[in-house]
C-alpha positions in Angstrom: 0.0 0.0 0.0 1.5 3.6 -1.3 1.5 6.7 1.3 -0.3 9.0 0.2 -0.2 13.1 1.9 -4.0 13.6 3.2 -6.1 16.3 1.2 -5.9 19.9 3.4 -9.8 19.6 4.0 -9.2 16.4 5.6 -6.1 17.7 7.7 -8.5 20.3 8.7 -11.0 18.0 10.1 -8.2 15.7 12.2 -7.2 18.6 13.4 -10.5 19.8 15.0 -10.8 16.0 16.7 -8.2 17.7 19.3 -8.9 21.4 18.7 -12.4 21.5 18.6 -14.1 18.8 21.3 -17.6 20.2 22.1 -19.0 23.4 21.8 -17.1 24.8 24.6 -14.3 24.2 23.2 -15.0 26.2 20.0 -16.0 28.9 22.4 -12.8 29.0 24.4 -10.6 29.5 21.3 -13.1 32.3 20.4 -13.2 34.7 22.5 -9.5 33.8 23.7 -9.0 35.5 20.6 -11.2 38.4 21.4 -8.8 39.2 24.6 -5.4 38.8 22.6 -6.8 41.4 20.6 -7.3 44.0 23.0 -11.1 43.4 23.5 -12.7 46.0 26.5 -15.8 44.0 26.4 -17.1 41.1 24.5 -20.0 39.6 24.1 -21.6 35.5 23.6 -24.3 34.3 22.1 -25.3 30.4 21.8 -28.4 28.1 20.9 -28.8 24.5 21.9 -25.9 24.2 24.1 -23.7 26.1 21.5 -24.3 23.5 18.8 -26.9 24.8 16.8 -25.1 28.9 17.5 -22.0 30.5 18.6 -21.6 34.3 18.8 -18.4 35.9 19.8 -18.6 40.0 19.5 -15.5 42.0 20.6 -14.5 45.3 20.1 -10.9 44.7 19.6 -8.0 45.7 17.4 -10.0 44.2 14.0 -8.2 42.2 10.9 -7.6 43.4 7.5 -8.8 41.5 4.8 -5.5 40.0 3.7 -5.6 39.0 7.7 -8.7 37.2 7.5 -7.6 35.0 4.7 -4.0 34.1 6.4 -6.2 33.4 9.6 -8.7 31.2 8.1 -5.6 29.1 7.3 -3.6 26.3 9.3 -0.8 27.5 11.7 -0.9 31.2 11.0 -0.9 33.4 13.5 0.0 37.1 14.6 0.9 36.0 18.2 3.9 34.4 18.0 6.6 37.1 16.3 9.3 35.1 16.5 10.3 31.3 17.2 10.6 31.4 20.5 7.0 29.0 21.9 8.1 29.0 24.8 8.2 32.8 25.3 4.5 32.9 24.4 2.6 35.4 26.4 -0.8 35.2 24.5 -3.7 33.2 25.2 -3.3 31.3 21.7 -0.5 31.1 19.2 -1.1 27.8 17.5 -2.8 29.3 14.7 -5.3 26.4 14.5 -8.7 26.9 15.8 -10.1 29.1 13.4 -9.6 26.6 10.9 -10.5 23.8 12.5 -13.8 25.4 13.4 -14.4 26.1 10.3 -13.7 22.7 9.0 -16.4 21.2 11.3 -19.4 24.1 10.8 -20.2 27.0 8.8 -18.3 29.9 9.5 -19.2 33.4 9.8 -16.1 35.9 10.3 -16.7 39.8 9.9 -13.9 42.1 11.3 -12.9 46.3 10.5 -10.1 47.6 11.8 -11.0 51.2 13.4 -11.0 54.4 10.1 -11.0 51.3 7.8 -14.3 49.6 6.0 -15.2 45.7 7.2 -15.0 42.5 5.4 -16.9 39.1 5.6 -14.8 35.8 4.4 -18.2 32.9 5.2 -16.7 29.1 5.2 -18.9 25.8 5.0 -17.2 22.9 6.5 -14.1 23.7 4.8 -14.9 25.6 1.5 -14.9 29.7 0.8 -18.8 30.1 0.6 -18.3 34.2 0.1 -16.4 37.3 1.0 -17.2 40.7 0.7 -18.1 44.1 2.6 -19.5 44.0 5.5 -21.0 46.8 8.1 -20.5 46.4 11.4 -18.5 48.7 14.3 -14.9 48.6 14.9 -13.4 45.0 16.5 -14.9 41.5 14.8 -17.6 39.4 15.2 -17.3 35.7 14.6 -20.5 33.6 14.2 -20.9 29.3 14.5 -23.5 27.5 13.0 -24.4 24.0 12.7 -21.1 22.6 14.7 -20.6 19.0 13.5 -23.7 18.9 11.3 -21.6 17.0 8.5 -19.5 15.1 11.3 -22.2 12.7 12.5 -19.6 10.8 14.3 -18.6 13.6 16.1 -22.2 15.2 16.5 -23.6 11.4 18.1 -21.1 11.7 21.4 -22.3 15.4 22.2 -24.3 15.3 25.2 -27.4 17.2 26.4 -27.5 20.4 25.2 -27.8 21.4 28.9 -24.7 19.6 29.7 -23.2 21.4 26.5 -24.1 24.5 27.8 -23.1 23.8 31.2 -19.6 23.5 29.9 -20.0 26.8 27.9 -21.0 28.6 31.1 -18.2 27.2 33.0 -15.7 28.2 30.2 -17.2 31.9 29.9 -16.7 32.0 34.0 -13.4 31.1 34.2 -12.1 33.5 30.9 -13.8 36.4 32.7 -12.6 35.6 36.3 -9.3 35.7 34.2 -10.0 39.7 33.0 -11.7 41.5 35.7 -10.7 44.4 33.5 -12.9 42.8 30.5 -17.1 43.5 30.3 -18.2 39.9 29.3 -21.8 38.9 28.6 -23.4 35.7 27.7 -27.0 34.7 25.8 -28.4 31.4 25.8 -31.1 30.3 23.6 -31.8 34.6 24.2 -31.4 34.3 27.9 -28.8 36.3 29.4 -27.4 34.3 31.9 -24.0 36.4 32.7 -23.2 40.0 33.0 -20.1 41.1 34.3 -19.0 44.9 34.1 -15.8 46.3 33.3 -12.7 47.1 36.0 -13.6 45.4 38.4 -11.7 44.6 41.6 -10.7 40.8 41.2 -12.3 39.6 44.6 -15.4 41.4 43.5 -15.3 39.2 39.8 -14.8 36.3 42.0 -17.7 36.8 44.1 -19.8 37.7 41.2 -18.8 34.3 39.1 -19.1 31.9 42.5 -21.1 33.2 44.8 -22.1 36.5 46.2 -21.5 35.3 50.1 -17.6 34.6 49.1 -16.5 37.9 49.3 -17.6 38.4 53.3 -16.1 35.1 53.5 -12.7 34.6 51.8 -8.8 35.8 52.2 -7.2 37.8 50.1 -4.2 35.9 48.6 -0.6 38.0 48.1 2.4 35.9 47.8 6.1 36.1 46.1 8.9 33.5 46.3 11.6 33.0 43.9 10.3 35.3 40.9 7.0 33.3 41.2 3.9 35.5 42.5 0.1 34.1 44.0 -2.8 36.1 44.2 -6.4 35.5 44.1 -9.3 34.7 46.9 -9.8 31.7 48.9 -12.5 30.8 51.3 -12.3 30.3 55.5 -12.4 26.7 56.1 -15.8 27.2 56.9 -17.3 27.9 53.7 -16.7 25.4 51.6 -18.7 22.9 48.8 -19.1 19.3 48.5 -17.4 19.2 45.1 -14.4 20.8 43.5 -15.6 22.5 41.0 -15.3 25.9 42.4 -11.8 25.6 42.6 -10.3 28.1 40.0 -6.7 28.2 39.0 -4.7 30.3 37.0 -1.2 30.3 35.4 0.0 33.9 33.5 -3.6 34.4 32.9 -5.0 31.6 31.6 -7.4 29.0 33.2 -5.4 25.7 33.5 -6.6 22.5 35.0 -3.2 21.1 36.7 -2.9 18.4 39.3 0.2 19.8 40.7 -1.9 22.7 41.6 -5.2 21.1 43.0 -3.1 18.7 45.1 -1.6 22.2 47.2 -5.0 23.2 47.2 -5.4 20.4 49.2 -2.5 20.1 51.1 -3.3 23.8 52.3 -6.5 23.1 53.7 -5.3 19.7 55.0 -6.5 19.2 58.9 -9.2 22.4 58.3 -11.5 20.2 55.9 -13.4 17.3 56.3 -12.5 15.1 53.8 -15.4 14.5 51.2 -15.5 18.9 50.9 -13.6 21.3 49.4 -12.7 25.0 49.3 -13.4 27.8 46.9 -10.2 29.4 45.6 -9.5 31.4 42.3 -6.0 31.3 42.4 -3.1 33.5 39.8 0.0 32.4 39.5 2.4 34.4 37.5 5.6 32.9 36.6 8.2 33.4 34.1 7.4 32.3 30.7 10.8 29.9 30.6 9.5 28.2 33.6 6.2 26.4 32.5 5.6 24.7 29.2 2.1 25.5 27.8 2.1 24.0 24.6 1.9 20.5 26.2 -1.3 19.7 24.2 -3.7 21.4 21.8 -6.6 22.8 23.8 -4.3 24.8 25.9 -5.3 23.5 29.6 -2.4 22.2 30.5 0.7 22.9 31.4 4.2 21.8 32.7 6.4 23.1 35.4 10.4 23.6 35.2 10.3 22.9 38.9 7.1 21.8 40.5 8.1 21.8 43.9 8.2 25.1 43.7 4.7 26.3 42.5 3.3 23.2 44.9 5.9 24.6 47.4 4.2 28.4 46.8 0.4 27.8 47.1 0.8 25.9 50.1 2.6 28.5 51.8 0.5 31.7 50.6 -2.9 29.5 51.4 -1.2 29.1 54.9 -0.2 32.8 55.7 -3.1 34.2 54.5 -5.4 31.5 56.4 -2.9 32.1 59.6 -3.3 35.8 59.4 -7.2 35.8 59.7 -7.4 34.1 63.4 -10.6 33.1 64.5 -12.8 34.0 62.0 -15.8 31.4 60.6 -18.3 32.1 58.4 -21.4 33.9 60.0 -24.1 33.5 57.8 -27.2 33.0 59.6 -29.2 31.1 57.5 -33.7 32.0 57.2 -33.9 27.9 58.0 -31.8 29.0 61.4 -34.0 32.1 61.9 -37.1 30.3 61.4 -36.8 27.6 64.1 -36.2 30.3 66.5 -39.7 31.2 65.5 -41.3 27.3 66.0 -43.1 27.6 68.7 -41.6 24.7 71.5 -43.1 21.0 71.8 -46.1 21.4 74.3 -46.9 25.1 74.0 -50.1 26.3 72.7 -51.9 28.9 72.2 -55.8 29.6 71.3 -57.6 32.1 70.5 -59.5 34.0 73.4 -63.3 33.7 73.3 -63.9 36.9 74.7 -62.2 39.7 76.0 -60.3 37.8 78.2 -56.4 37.0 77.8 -56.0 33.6 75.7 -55.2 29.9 77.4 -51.5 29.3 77.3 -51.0 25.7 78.2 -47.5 25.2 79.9 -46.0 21.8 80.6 -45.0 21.5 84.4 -42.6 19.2 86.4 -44.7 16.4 87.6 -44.2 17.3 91.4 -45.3 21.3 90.8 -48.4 22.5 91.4 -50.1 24.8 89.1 -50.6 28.4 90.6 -53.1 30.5 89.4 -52.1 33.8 87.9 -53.5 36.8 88.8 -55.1 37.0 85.6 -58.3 34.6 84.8 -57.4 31.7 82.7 -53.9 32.0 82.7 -51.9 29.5 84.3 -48.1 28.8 85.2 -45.4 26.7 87.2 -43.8 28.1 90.1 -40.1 29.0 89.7 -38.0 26.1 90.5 -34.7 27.4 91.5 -33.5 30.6 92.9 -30.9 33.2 91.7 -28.0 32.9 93.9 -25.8 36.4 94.1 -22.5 37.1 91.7 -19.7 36.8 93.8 -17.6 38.9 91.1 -18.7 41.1 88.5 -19.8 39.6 85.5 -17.3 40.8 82.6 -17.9 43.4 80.0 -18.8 41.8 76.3 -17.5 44.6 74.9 -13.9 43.7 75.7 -13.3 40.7 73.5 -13.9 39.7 69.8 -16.2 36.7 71.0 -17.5 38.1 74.4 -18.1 37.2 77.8 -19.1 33.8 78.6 -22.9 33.7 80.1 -23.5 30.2 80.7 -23.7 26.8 78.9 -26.5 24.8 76.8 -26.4 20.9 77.0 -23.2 21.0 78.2 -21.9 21.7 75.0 -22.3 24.6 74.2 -20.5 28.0 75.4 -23.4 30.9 75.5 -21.5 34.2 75.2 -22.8 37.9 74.7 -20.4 39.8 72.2 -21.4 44.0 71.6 -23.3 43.0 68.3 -24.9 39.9 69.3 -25.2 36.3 70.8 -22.2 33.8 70.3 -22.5 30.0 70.7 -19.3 27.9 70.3 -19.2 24.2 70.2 -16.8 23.4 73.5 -15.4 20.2 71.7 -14.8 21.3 68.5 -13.0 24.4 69.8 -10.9 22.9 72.3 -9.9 20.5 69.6 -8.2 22.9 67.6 -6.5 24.8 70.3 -5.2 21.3 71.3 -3.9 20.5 67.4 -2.3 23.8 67.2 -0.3 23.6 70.8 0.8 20.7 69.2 1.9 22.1 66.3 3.9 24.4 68.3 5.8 22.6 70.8 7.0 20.4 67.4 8.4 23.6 65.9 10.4 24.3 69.1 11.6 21.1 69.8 9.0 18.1 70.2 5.7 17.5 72.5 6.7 17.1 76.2 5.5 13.1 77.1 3.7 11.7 80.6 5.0 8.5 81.3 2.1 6.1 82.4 2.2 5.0 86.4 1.4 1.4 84.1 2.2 1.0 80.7 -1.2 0.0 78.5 -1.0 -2.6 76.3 -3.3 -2.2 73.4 -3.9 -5.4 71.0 -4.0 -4.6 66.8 -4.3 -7.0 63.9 -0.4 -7.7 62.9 -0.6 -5.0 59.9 -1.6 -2.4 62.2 1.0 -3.1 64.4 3.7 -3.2 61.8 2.7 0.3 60.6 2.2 2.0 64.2 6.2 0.0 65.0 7.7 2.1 61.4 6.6 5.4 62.8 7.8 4.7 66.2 10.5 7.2 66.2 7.9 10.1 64.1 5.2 9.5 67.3 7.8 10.0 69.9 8.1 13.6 68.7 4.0 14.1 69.7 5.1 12.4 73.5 3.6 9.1 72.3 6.5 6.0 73.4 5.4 3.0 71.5 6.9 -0.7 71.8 6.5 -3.8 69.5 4.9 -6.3 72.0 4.4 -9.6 70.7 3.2 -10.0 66.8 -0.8 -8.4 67.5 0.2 -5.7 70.4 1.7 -2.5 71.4 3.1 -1.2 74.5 2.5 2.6 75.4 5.4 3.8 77.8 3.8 7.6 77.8 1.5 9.8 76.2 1.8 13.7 75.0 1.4 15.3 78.2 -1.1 18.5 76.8 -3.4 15.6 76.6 -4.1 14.7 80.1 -5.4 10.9 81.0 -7.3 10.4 77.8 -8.4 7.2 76.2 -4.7 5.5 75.1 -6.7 2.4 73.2 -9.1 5.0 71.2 -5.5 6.8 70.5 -3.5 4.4 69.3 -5.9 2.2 67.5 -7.0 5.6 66.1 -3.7 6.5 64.8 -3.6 2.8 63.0 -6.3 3.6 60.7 -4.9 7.1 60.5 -1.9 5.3 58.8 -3.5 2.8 56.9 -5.4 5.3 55.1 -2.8 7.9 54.0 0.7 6.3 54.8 1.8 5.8 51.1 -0.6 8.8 50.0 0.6 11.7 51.7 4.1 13.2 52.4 5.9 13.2 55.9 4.5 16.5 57.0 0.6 15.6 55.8 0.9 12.4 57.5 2.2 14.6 60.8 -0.7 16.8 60.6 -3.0 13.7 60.5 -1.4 12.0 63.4 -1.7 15.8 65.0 -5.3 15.7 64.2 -6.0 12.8 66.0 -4.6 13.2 69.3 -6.1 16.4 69.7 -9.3 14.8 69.0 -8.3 12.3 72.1 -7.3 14.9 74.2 -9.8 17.7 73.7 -12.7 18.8 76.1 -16.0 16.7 75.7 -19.2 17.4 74.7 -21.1 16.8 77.9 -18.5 18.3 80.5 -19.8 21.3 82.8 -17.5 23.7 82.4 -17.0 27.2 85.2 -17.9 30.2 83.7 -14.1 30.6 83.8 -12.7 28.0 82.0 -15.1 29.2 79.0 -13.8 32.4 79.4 -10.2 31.2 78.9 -11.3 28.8 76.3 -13.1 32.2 74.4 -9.7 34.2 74.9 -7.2 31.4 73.8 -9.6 31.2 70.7 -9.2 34.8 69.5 -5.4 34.3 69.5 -4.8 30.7 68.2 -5.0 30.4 64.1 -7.5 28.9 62.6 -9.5 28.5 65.7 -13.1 29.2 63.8 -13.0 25.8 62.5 -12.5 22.3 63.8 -10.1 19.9 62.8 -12.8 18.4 60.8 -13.4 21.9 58.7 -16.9 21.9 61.1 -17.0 25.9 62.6 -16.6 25.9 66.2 -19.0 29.2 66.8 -21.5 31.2 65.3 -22.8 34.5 66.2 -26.4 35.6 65.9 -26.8 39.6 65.5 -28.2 41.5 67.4 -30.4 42.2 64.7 -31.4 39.0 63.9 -32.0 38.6 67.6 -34.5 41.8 67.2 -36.2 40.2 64.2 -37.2 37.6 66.4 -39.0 39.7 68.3 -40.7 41.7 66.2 -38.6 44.9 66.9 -37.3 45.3 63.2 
């Protein structure tokens, strides 16, 4: 069988296989375009999920004639001067999407360059249709119809056009997050479903692509090391989402989807997450052109690091300051589902309407052994009080003092009731204490190791043989955290002494703990994750209880060693350990706003 060179049309179509994907992907390379040429605002139109219509209007620098027939053509471009590729600082520079589109649907491309007339080159699936005049204002408008109409193969594994749109709107969102300083809008099937205005502040182009509550609840990222820079916005621990699809990243501009970089996103929030959720970042990261490769494959969504370990190395440490810097904060969003049980009316008490001009019944539940005494009133009836006030022997303190406020008493002795100036605060006693533990941990191993308690008698704690083996190769990494392990016998361990910050806790809960701790990240996570887990878990042990009466005093020293220990608005677990209810709210409740 002879080789034979494949006819251009054909080339063309091959080409838009890894080019041209789905609709979204003809839509990226569009208006990618539009902001390498110096678009101030452009606007989107599709139909069907993009398949039936794409719209890309800009206002940009415009294309000559002679321009539009060199672009309409493979690998010519105006964004790559010279041969340096990897000194590219354009969105595109392959010179192959138009093309390609073109090849796969009919084409529509008007441009004028600003004093000049316009000009309109049409292509159908490959072939010159028409060119001539065309009117329109200064920049270029490029219009898709029919994508894959003569590629069934390729139209048959398109999906919903609600899925296909999906992808469209999540392409639009992260090119505009990308150019606060660009006006972007977006039609669908004559809906407009984005609107973004022009120079805007990058936390505020966040907020408005993710959600609204983000910017009240986020850190504002500003990082350097080594040349490379981080900016951007990430959320408290707090507010986070069950999936990771509202993690944004960015290298020089342009929206990359890079495991290097989700994996710090990870390792950042490690110990301030649960595990099945996930933060909200939109993350920048500027770095010098020679040091990341971005023509690693065709669509432009990839891209490779000179040194890795650095840029994993830099969002760790910027997610950390800025994280670190913001204390105790947790997201106070009181939700209306929140609000409105206040408002339930408790098991047991009713109401009814008053038959005359009388007061109404209340009927109040009473301890079996109290008799009912009458009110004053007819028909209204009530317990007697069942306790007495007893009289302060020290003056209460003054809210106004502290961030979280002064400690008023406790609710099923769990949690901390405090009065701040603007409202009511309710921390969970466990959760808190839990990650003042984890971070006193964290401390003492930065200056030197966790101070141990030997045990009056060691404990013995019996494991399956693999548990045992993995708890014996850490044996020297635990006795940093005050934890003195032994091998004894093939299914046991012998614990000499225990971290002493920890106090007589449950030694079999800890250790068997720290097993599955192990098991389940030992050969997944580096020396320092697998640190913090082991961290995590002993604080857990050693932490205050839910169910412990606690002195007004030791929650007011709980409250004050919260507003000075990092991350101390979240739980190990990423759970918030308190929530404040405004005074306002409080006022709503009653009626007084």
């Amino acid at each position: 069988m002879s080789i034979r060179r494949l006819p251009e049309h054909l080339v063309n179509r091959i080409a838009a296989g890894e080019v041209v994907e789905r609709p979204a992907s003809a839509l990226k390379e569009l208006v990618e375009n539009a902001i390498d040429a110096g678009a101030s605002r452009i606007a989107v139109r599709i139909a069907a999920g993009g398949t039936d219509l794409i719209e890309v209007i800009d206002d940009g620098c415009g294309m000559s004639p002679e321009d539009m027939t060199l672009a309409l053509e493979r690998h010519a471009t105006s964004k790559l001067p010279g041969d340096a590729i990897e000194a590219v600082e354009t969105l595109g520079f392959r010179g192959e999407a138009l093309p390609s589109i073109a090849s796969v649907a009919r084409l529509t491309l008007e441009s004028r360059i600003r004093g000049k007339e316009g000009w309109q080159r049409i292509v159908d699936n490959g072939a010159v249709e028409a060119e001539g005049p065309a009117a329109l204002p200064p920049g270029t408008r490029v219009r898709v119809e029919s994508l894959f109409a003569r590629v069934p193969a390729r139209r048959k594994f398109l999906r919903t056009p609600r899925s296909e749109y999906a992808a469209c709107m999540d392409v639009m969102r992260r090119l505009a997050m990308a150019r606060p300083d660009i006006a972007f809008s977006l039609e669908h099937d004559g809906r407009r479903v984005l609107n973004v205005q022009q120079d805007e502040s990058r936390p505020a182009r966040v907020a408005a692509l993710t959600d609204r509550a983000l910017a009240e609840n986020s850190v504002a990222i500003d990082f350097e090391r080594e040349g490379l820079r981080l900016g951007g916005v990430a959320s408290l621990p707090t507010f986070n989402r069950g999936v990771a699809d509202h993690q944004y990243l960015f290298v020089n501009g342009r929206p990359v989807k890079d495991r290097v970089l989700t994996g710090a996103v990870r390792g950042a929030y490690a110990e301030m997450l649960a595990r099945d959720r996930h933060a909200v970042v939109a993350l920048f990261l500027d770095v010098p052109t020679d040091a990341v490769d971005v023509n690693v494959h065709p669509a432009k969504t990839e891209v490779r690091f000179r040194d890795p370990g650095l840029a994993r190395g830099l969002i760790v440490s910027g997610l950390r300051r800025a994280l670190d810097a913001e204390g105790f904060r947790s997201v106070q969003r009181p939700s209306e589902a929140s609000l409105g049980a206040w408002r339930q009316e408790p098991v047991g008490l009713r109401q009814s309407r008053p038959t005359g001009g009388g007061l109404g019944l209340i009927d109040r539940p009473a301890p079996p052994s109290a008799a009912l005494v009458q009110d004053e009133h007819p028909g209204f009836m009530t317990a007697p009080p069942q306790a007495r006030a007893e009289p302060a022997t020290t003056d209460a303190p003054v809210a106004t003092t502290y961030p979280l406020g002064a400690a008023r008493g406790q609710v099923a002795k769990t949690y901390i009731v405090a009065e701040a100036e603007d409202g009511l605060v309710l921390v969970d006693q466990h959760a808190a204490h839990e990650r003042l533990v984890l971070e006193r941990m964290r401390k003492s191993l930065a200056e030197g190791g966790v101070k141990s308690q030997a045990l009056l008698l060691p404990e013995v704690v019996e494991l399956d043989e693999s548990a045992c083996d993995r708890l014996e190769a850490r044996i020297e990494e635990l006795s940093e955290f005050g934890l003195d392990l032994e091998r004894f016998g093939a299914k046991a361990m012998l614990v000499r002494s225990v971290p002493a910050m920890l106090g007589q806790g449950d030694v079999i809960g800890l250790v068997t703990d720290l097993a599955d701790e192990l098991a389940a990240y030992d050969s997944a996570l580096s020396l320092k994750e697998r640190i913090d887990h082991v961290a995590a878990t002993m604080a857990c042990h050693g932490s205050v209880r839910a169910g412990r009466v606690l002195s007004v005093a030791e929650m007011n020293a709980l409250l004050r060693e919260m507003e000075v220990t990092p991350h101390s608005g979240q739980c190990n677990h990423g759970r918030p350990t308190w929530v404040k209810l405004g005074m306002a709210d409080v006022e709503k409740l009653f009626g007084r706003k």
